[in-house]
N, C-alpha and C positions, 0 to 999 in steps of 0.2 A: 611748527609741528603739524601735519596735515591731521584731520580726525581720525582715522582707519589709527595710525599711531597713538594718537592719545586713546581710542578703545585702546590698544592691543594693552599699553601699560595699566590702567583702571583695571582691567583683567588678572592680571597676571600681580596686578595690588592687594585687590581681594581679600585672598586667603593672608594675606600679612597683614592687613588691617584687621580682620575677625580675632586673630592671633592675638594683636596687641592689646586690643580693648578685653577678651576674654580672660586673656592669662593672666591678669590685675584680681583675678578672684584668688589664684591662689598663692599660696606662701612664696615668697622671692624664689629660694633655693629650689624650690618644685614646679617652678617657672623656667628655672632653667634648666633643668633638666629634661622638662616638657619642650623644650623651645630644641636642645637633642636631640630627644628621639621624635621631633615632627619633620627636622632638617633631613636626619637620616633618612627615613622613608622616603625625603623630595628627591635628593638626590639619588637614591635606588630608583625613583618610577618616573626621573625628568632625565631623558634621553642625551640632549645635549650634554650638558654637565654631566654625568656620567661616563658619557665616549672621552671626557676630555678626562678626566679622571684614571681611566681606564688606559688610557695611550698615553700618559704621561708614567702614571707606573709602568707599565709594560715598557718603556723607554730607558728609564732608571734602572729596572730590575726583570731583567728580561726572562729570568730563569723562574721566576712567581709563578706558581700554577693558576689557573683560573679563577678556582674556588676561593683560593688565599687573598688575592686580589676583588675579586668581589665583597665578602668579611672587610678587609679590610679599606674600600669605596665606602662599605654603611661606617665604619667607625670613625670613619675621616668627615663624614655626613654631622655624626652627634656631635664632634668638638666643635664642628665648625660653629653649627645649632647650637652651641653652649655660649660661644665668644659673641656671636653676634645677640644673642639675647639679654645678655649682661652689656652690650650697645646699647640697645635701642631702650633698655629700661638704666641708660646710663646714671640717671640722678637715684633712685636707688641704691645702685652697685656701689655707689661712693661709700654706703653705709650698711651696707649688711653683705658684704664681701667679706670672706673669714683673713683673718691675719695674715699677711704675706711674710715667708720666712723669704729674708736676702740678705746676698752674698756677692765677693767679687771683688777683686783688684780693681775696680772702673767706678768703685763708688766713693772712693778717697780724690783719685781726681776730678770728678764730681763735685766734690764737697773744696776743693780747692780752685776751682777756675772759679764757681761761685762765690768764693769769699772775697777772691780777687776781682772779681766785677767781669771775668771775663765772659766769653759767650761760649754754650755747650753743645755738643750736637752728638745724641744719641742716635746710633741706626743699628734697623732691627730688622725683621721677617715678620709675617704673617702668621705665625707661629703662636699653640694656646693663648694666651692670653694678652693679646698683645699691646692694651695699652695699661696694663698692670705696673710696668714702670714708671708712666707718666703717673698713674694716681700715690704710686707710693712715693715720689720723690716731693710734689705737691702739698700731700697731708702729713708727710712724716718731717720733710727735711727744708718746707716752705718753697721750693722752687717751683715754678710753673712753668710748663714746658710746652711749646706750642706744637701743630704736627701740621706735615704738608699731607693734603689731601682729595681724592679723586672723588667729584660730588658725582653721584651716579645718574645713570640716567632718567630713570625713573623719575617722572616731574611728583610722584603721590608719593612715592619710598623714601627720596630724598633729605627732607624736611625732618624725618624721625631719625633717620642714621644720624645726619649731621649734626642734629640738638645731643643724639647720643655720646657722638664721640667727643664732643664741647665738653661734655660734662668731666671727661677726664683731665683735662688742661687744655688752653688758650695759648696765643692765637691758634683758631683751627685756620689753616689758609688752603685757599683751592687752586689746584697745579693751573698753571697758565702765566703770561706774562706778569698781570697782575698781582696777581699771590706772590711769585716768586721776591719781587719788589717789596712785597711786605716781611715776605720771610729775611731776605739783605736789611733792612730794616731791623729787625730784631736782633740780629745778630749781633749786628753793629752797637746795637743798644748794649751787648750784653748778658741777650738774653738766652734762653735753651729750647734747643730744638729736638722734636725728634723726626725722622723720615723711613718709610719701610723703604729695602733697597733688594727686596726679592721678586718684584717683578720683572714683566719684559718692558722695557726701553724702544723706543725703534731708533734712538741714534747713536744707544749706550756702546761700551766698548763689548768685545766678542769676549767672553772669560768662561773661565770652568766653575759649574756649579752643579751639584749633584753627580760630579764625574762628566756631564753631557755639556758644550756649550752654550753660552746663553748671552744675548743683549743685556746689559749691565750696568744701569746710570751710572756716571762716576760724580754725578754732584754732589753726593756729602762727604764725600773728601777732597773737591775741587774747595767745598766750601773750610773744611778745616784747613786746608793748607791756607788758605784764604787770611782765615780770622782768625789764625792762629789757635784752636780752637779743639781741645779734646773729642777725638772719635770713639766714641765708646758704644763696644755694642750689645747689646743688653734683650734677651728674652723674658717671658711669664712662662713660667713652665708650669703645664698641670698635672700634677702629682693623684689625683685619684677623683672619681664623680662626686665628691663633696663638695668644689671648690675649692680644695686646696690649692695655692698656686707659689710656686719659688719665683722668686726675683733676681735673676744671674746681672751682674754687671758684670761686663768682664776687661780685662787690660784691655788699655788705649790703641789703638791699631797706629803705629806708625811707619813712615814710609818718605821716600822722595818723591813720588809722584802717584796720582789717582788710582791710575792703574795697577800698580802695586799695593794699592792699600784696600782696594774693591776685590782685588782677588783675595788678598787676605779678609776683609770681611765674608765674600763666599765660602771660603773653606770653615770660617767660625761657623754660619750658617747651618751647611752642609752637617758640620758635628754633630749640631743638635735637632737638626733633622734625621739622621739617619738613627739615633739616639735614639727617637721616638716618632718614626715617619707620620703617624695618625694625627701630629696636631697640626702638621702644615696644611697651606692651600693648594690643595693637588688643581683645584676646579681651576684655578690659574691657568692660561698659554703660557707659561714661561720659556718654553724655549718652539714660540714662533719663530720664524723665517729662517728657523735652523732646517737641517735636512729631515724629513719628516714630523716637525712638528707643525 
């Protein structure tokens, strides 16, 4: 990493460092609603993210007026500012997170490949709350669920996400050859996984999401046809600025092949995004190297 790089990320560290060390002064719940509305304002006065925000709505829902769109860029700002702040203060959240009500045909077979020693592999979206399932499956029902994951680039941010997101369930593994080898690994063992499956891919299959299409990993259902292995696809839904958060497991997605069972997880997806578009990752490319994205 040349220096001019290492300034650029120290900078742009900063304000997320002050953040973390300051907001330990006040009450969990008021940390993260603070950690909301300082997200929101970022992304209203951080350009990039923004435009990307802005052209991904306008892609989806072309008929949006400006204004509506705008409103709704800052609201997409505070949940995001909400999930990531209950991240990075993740050994906390373990324990002064309000009760999660759950639900869903996907938690019986859940509770069954695990009795059976078999291995599980939840997939999910970016979506409110999203390792709410890993923590409740964890502390309510003893399973430990590991999650594949994209270590950022940031060499000073890094460190805090990833201690964060540990704290919700093990193994955390980082996408690459390596990781993946650890993830076959666990599986094998038995054990449960989970993987977001809403971003862009560059080698995924071409599928509909959001109505628009999109690159579409089909590895977690490569991997349950695999290991024989329940696909279950499971959001945190956030029900109001308290904290409140639902836990949906929902039916096993079954299919003959990947691609059949990724487009059905997109359309589940899709549901519950169009359901409540403000908790998703708008700031996401998800549909790079499609036609105007």
């Amino acid at each position: 990493m040349t220096r001019r790089a290492r300034l650029s990320y120290l900078i742009s560290f900063a304000p997320i460092y002050v953040f973390l060390k300051l907001a330990r002064l006040v009450p969990f719940r008021r940390r993260v609603a603070l950690g909301g509305a300082l997200a929101g304002l970022a992304l209203r006065h951080f350009p990039p993210a923004r435009k990307r925000v802005m052209a991904n709505l306008a892609r989806i829902y072309p008929d949006m007026a400006p204004e509506a769109a705008r409103a709704r860029c800052r609201a997409i700002g505070r949940q995001l500012g909400r999930t990531l702040t209950e991240i990075l203060f993740g050994t906390e959240h373990q324990t002064k997170h309000l009760p999660f009500t759950v639900s869903g045909p996907g938690l019986e077979a859940i509770r069954a490949a695990h009795a059976a020693g078999k291995p599980i592999l939840l997939v999910s979206a970016h979506f409110g709350q999203w390792d709410a399932a890993r923590i409740y499956l964890r502390d309510t029902l003893g399973i430990e669920v590991g999650a594949l994951y994209r270590p950022n680039n940031n060499p000073y941010y890094e460190p805090y996400l990833a201690e964060g997101a540990a704290a919700s369930g093990t193994p955390l593994v980082p996408k690459g050859n390596d990781g993946f080898r650890m993830l076959l690994r666990h599986l094998k063992g038995g054990g449960a996984f989970a993987i977001m499956a809403d971003q862009y891919h560059f080698t995924g299959a071409v599928l509909p999401f959001m109505g628009a299409d999109a690159r579409t990993a089909l590895t977690p259902a490569e991997l349950a046809l695999r290991y024989k292995a329940p696909l279950v696809p499971c959001f945190g839904i956030r029900r109001d600025a308290e904290g409140r958060i639902d836990v949906v497991f929902e039916a096993p997605i079954e299919g003959e092949t990947p691609e059949e069972m990724m487009r059905a997880f997109n359309d589940r997806a899709t549901a519950r995004i169009e359901a409540d578009p403000d908790q998703w990752l708008w700031p996401h490319r998800r549909w790079k190297g499609m036609e105007g994205g």
